[in-house]
Residue frames as a rotation matrix with the C-alpha (Angstrom) as fourth column:
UNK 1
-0.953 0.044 -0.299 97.95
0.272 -0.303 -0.913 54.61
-0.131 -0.952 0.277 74.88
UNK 2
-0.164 0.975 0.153 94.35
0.750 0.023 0.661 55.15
0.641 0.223 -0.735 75.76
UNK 3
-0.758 -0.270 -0.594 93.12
0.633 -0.523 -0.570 58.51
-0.157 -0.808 0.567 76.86
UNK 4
0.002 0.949 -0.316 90.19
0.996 -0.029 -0.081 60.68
-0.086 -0.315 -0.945 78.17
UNK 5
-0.953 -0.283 -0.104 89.67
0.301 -0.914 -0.272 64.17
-0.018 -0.291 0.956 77.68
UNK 6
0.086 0.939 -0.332 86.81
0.996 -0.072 0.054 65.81
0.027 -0.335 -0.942 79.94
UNK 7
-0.734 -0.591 0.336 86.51
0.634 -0.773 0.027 68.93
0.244 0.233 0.941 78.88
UNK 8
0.282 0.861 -0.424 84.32
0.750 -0.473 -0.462 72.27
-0.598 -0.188 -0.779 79.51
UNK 9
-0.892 -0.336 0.303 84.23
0.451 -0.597 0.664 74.85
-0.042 0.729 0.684 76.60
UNK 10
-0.022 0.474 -0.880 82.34
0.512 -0.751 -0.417 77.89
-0.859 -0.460 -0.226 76.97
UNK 11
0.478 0.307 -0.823 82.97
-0.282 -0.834 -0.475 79.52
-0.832 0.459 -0.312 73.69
UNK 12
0.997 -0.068 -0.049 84.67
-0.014 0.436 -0.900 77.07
0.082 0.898 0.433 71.42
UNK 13
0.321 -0.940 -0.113 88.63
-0.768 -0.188 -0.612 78.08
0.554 0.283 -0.783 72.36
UNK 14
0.187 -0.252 0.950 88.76
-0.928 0.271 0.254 75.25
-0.321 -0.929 -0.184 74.78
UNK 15
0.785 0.172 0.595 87.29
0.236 0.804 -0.545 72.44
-0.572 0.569 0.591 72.54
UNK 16
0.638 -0.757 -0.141 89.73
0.002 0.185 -0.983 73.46
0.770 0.626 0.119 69.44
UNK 17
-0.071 -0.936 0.344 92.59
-0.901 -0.088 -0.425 73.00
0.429 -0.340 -0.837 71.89
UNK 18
-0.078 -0.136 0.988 91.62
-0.687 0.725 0.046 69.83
-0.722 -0.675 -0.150 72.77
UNK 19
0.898 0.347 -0.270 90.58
-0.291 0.008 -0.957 68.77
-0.330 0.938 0.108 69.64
UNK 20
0.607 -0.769 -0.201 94.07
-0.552 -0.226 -0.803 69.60
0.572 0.598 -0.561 68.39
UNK 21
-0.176 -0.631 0.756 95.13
-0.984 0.115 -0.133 67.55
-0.002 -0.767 -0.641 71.11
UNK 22
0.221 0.176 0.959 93.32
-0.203 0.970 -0.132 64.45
-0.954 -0.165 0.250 69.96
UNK 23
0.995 0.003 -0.102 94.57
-0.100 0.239 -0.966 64.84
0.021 0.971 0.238 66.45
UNK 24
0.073 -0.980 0.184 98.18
-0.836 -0.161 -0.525 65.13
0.544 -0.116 -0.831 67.62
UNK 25
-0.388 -0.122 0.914 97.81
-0.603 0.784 -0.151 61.54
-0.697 -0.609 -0.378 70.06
UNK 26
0.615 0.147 0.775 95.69
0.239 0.901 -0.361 59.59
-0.751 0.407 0.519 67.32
UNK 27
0.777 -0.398 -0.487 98.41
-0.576 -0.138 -0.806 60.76
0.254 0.907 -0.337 64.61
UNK 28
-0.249 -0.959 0.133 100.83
-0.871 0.162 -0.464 58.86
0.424 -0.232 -0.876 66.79
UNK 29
-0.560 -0.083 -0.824 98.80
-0.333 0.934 0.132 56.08
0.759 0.348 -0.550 67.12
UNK 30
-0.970 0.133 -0.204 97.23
0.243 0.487 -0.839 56.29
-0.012 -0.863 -0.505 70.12
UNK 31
0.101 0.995 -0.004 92.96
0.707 -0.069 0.704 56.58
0.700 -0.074 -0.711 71.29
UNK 32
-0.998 0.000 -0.065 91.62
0.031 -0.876 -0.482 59.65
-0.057 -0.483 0.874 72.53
UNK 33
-0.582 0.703 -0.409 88.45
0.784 0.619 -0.051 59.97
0.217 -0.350 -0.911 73.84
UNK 34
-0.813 0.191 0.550 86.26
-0.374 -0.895 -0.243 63.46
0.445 -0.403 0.799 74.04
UNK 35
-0.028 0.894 -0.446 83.42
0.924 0.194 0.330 64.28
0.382 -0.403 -0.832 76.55
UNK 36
-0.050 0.522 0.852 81.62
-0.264 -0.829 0.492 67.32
0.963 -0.200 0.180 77.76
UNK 37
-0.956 0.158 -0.248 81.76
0.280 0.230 -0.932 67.54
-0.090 -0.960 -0.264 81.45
UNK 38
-0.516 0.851 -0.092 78.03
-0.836 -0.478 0.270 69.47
0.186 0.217 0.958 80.58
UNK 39
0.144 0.701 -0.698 76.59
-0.724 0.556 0.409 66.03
0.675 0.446 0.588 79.37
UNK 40
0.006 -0.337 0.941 78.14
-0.879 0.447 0.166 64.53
-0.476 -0.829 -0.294 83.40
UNK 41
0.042 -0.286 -0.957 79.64
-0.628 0.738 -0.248 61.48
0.777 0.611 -0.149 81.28
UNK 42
0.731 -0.174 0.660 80.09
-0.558 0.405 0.725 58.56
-0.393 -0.898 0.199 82.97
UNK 43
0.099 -0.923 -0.372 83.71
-0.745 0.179 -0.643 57.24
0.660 0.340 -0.670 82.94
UNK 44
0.835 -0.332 -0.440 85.72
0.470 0.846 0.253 53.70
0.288 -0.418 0.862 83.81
UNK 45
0.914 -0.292 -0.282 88.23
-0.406 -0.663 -0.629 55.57
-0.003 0.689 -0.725 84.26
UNK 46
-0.055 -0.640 0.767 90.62
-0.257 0.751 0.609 52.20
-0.965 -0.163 -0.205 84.82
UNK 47
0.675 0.152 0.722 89.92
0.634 0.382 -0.672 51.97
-0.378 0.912 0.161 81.21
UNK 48
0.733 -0.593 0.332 92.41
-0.071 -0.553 -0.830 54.72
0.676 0.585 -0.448 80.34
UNK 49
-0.138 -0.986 -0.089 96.13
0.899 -0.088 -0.429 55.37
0.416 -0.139 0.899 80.79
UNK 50
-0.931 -0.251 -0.266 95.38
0.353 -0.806 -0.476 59.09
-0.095 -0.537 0.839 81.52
UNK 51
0.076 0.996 -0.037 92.73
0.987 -0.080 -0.139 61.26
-0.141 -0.026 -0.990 82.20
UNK 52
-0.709 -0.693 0.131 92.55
0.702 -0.711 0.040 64.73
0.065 0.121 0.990 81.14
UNK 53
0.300 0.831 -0.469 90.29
0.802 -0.486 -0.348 67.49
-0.517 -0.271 -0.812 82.79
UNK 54
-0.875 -0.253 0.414 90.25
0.407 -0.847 0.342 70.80
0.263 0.468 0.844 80.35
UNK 55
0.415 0.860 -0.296 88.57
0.894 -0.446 -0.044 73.90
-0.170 -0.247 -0.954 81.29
UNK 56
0.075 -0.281 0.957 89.01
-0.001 -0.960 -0.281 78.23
0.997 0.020 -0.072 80.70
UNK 57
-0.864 -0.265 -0.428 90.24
0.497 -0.316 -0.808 79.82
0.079 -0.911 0.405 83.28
UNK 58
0.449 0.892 -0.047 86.99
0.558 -0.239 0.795 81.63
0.698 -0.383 -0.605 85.04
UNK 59
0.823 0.194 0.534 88.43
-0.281 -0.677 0.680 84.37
0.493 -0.710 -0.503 87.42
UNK 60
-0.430 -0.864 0.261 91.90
-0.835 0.271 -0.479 82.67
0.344 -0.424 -0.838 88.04
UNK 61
-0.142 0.213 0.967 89.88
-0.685 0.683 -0.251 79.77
-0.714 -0.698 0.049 88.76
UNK 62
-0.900 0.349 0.263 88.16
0.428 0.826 0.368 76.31
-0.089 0.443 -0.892 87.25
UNK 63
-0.392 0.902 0.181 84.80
-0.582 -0.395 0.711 77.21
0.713 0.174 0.680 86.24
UNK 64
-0.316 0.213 0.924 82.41
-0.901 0.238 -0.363 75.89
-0.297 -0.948 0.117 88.69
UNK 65
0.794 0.508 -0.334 80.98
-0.600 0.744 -0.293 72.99
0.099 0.433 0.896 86.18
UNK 66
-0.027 -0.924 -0.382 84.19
-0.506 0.342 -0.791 72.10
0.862 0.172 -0.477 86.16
UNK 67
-0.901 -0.287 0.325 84.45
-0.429 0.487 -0.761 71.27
0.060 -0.825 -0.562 90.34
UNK 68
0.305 0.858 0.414 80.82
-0.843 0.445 -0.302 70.39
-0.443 -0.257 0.859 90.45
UNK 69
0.535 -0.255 -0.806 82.22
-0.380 0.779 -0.498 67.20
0.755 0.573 0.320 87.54
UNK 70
-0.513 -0.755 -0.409 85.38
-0.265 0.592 -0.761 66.37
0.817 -0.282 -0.503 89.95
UNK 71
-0.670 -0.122 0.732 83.27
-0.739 0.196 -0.645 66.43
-0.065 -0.973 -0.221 93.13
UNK 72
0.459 0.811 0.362 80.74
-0.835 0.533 -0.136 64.06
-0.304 -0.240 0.922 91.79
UNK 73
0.170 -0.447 -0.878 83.47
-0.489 0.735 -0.469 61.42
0.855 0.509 -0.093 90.91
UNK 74
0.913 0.407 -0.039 83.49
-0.207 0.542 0.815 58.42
0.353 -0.735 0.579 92.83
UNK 75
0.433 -0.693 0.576 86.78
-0.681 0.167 0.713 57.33
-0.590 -0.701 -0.399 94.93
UNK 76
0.265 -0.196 -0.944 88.98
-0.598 0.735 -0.320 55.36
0.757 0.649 0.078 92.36
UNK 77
0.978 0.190 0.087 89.88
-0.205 0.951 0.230 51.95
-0.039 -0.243 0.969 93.36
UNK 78
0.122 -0.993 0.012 93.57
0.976 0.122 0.183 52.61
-0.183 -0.011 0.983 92.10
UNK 79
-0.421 -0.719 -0.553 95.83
0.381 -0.694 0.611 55.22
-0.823 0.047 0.566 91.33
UNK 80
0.736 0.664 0.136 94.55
0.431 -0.303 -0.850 57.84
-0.523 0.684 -0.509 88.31
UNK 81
-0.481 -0.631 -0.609 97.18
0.425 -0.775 0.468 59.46
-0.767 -0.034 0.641 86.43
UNK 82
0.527 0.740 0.417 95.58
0.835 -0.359 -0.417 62.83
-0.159 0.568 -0.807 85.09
UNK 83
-0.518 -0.855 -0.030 97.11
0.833 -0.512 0.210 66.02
-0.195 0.084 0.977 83.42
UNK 84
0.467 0.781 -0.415 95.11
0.634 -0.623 -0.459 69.13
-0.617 -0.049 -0.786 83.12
UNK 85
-0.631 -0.324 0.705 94.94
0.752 -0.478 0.453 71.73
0.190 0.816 0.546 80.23
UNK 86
0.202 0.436 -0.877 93.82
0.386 -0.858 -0.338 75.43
-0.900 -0.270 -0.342 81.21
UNK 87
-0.448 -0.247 0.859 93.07
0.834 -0.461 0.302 78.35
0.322 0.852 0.412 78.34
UNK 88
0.150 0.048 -0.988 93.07
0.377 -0.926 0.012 81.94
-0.914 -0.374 -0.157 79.48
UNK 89
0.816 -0.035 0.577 93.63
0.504 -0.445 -0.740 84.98
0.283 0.895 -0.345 76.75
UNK 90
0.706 -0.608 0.365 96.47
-0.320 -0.733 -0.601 85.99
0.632 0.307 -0.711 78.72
UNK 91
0.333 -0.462 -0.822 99.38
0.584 0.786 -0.205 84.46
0.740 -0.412 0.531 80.70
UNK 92
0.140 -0.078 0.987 99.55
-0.863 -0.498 0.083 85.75
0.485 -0.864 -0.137 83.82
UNK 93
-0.563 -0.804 -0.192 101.20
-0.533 0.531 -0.659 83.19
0.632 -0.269 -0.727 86.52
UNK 94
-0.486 0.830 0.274 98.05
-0.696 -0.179 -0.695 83.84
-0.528 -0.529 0.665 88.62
UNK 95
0.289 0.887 -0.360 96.30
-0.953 0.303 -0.018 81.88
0.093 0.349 0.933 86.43
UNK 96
-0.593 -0.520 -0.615 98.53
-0.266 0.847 -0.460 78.61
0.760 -0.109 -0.641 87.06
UNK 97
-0.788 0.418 0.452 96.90
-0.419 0.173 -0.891 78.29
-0.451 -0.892 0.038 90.31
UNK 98
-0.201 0.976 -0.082 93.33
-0.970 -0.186 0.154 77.80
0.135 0.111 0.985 88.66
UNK 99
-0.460 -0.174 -0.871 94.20
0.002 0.980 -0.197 73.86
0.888 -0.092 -0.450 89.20
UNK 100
-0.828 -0.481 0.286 94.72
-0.402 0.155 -0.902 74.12
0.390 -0.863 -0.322 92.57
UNK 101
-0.142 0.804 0.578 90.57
-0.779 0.269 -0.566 73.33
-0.610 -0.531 0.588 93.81
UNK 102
0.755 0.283 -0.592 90.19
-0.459 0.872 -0.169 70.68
0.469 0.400 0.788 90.99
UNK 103
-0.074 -0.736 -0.673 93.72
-0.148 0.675 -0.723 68.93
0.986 0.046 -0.159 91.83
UNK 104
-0.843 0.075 0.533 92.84
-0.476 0.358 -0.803 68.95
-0.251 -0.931 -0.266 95.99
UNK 105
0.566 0.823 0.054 88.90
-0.785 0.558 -0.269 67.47
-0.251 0.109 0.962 94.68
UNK 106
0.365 -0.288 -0.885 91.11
-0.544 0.706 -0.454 64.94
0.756 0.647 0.101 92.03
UNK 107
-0.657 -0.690 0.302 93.87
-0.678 0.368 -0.636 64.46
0.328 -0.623 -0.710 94.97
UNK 108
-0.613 0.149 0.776 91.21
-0.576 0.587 -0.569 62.92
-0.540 -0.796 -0.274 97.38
UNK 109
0.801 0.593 -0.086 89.41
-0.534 0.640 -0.553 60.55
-0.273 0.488 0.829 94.70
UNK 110
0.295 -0.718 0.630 92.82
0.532 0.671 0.516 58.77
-0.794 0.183 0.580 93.91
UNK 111
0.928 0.247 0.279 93.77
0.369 -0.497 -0.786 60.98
-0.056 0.832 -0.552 91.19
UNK 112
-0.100 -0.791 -0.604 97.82
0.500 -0.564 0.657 61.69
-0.860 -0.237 0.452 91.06
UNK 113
0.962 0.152 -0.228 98.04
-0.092 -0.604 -0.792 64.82
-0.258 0.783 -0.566 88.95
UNK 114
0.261 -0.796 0.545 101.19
0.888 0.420 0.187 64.22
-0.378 0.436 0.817 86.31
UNK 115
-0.669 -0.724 -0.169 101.57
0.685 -0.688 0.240 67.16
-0.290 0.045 0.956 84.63
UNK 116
0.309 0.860 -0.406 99.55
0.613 -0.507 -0.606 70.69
-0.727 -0.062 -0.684 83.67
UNK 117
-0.615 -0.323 0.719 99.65
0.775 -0.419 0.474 72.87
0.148 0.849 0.508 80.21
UNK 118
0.161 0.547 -0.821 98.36
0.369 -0.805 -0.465 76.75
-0.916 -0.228 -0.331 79.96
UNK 119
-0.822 -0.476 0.312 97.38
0.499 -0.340 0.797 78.03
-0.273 0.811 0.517 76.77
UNK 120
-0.407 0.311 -0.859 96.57
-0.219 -0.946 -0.239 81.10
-0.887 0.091 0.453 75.15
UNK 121
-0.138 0.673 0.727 93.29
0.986 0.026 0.164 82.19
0.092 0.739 -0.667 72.88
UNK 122
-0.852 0.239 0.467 91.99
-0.193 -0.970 0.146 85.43
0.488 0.034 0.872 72.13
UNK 123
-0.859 0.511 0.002 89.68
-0.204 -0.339 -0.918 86.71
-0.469 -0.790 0.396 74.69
UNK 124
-0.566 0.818 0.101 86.27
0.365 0.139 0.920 86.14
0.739 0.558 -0.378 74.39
UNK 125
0.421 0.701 -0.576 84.95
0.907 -0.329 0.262 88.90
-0.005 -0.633 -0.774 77.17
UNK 126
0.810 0.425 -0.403 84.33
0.237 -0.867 -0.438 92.72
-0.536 0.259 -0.804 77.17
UNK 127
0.519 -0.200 -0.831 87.41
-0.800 -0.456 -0.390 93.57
-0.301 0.867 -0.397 74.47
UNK 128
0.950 -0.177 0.259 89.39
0.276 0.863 -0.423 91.12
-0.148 0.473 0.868 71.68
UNK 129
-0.136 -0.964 -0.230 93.24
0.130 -0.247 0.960 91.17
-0.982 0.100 0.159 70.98
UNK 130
0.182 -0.068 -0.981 94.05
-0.823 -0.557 -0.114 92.61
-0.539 0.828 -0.157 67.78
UNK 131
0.794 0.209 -0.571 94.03
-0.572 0.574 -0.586 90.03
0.205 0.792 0.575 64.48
UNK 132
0.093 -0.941 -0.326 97.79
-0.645 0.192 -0.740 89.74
0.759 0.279 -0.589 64.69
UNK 133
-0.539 -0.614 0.576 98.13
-0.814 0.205 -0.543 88.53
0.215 -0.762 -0.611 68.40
UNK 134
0.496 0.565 0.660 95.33
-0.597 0.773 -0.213 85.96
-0.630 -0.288 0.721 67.98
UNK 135
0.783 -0.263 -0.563 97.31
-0.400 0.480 -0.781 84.85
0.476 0.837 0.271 64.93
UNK 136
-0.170 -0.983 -0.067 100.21
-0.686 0.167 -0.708 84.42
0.707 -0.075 -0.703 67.09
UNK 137
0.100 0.548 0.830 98.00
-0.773 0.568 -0.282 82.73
-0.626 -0.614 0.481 70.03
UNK 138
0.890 0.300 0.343 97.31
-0.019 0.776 -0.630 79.80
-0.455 0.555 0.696 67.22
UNK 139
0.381 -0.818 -0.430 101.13
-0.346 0.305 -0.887 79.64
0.857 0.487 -0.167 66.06
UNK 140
-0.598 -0.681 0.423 102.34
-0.712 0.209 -0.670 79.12
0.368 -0.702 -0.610 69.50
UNK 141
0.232 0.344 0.910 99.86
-0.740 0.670 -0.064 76.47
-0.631 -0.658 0.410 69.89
UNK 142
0.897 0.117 -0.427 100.41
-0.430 0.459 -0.778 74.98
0.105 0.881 0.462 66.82
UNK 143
0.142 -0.986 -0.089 104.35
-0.650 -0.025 -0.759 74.92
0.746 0.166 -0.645 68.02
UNK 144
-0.578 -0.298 0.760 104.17
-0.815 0.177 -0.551 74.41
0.030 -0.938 -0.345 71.68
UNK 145
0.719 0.672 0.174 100.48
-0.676 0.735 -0.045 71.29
-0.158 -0.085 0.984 71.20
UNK 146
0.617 -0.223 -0.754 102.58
-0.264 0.845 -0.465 68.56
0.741 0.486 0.463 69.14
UNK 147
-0.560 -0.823 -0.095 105.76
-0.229 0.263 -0.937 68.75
0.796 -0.503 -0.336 71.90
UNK 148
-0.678 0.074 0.731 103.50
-0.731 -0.177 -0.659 68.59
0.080 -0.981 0.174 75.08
UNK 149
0.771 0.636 0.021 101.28
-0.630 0.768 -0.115 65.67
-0.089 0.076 0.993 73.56
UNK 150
0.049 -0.663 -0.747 104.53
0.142 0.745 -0.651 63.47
0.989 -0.075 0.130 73.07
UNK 151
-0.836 -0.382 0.394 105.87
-0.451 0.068 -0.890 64.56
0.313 -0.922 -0.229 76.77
UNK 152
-0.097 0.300 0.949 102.72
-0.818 0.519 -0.247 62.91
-0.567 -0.800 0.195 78.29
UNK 153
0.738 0.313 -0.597 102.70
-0.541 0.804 -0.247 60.01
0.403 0.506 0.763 75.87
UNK 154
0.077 -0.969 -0.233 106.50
0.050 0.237 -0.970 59.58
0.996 0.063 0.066 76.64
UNK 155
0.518 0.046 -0.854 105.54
0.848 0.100 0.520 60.04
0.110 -0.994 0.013 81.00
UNK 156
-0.599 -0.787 -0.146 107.51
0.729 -0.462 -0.505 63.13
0.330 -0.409 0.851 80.83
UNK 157
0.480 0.647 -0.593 105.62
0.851 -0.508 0.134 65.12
-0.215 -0.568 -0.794 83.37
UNK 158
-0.652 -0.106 0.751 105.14
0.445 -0.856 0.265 68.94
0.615 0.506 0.605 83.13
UNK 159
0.374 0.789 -0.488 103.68
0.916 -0.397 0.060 71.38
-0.147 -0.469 -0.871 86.42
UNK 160
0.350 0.282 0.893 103.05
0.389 -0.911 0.135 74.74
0.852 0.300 -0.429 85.99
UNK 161
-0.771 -0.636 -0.046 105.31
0.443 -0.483 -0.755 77.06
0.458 -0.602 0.654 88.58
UNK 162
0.359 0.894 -0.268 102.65
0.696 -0.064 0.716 78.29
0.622 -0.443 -0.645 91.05
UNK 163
-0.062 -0.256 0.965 102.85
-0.223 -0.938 -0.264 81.34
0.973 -0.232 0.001 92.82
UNK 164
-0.552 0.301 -0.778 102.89
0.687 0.693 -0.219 80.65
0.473 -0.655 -0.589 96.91
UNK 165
-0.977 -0.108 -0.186 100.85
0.211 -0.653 -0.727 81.21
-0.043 -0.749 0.661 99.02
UNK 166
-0.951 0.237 -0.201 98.00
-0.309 -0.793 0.526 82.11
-0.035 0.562 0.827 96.48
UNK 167
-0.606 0.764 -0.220 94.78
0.649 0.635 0.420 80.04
0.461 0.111 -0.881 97.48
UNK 168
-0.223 0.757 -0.614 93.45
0.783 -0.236 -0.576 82.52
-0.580 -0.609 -0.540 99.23
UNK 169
-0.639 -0.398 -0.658 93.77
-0.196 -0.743 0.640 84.67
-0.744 0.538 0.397 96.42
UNK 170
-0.572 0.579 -0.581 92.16
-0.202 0.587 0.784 82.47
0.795 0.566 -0.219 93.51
UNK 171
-0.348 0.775 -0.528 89.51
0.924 0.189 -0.331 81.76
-0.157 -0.603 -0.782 96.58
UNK 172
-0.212 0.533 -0.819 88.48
0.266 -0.775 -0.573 85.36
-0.940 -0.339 0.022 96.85
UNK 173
-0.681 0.058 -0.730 88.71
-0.623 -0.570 0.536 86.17
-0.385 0.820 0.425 93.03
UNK 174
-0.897 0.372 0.238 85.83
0.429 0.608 0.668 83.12
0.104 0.701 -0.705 92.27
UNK 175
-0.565 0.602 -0.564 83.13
-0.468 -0.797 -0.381 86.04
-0.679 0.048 0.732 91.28
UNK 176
-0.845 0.481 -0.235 81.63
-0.386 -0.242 0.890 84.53
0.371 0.843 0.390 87.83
């Protein structure tokens, strides 16, 4: 399988989680592809099987580089199937939503969204989790990365329970 990951990383916890995500798909044989949404790549993206948009969470939201990247894609020609990866320092359900403006941008470019993953890093704004709980952050990815890179290798889709209701919520909370 051939696959794309467009990613935005602010402080480094995004990239190692993709990263760790292209060492877990080419250990199983398959191409993986990084890019910096920053460096506005241009993608075929009929050249890949999947497409994967990673970004922190930003205020319960995508970051704004992030939607500025999806709205300047062009209208695919076929179907996309893409799976987003979000990283927050704390799981909070709220933060599922942060899709919700990329996947209506993706929706109307031909983009079907397959499945979505949330994972935890230690904070990187005004205080850090203690040693221990970042140590656990990086065991439960280490556990939870290897199973959720087979499920999209294998098509088994994965969405993220979504509070209802909550766009106007994650609309008012996009402050950064």
């Amino acid at each position: 399988m051939k696959i794309v990951i467009l990613y935005f990383s602010g402080s480094g916890n995004t990239e190692l989680v993709v990263r760790k995500w292209k060492e877990e798909a080419t250990s199983l044989n398959n191409d993986v592809d990084l890019f910096r949404i920053e460096n506005n790549p241009e993608i075929n993206y009929e050249n890949y099987d999947k497409v994967c948009f990673a970004y922190p969470i930003h205020a319960f939201n995508a970051p704004k580089i992030v939607l500025r990247f999806a709205k300047s894609i062009k209208k695919q020609t076929k179907k996309i199937d893409y799976f987003v990866i979000m990283v927050s320092g704390e799981y909070l359900k709220l933060n599922n939503s942060s899709s919700s403006k990329l996947n209506s941008l993706l929706k109307y470019r031909n983009f079907k969204l397959i499945s979505e993953y949330h994972y935890l890093m230690p904070y990187n704004m005004i205080f850090r989790h203690a040693d221990e709980m970042a140590f656990k952050m990086k065991e439960a990815i280490d556990v939870l990365l290897p199973n959720d890179v087979r499920n999209i290798l294998n098509n088994k889709n994965n969405k993220l329970s979504k509070l209802p209701l909550i766009r106007p919520l994650i609309w008012a909370f996009r402050i950064e």
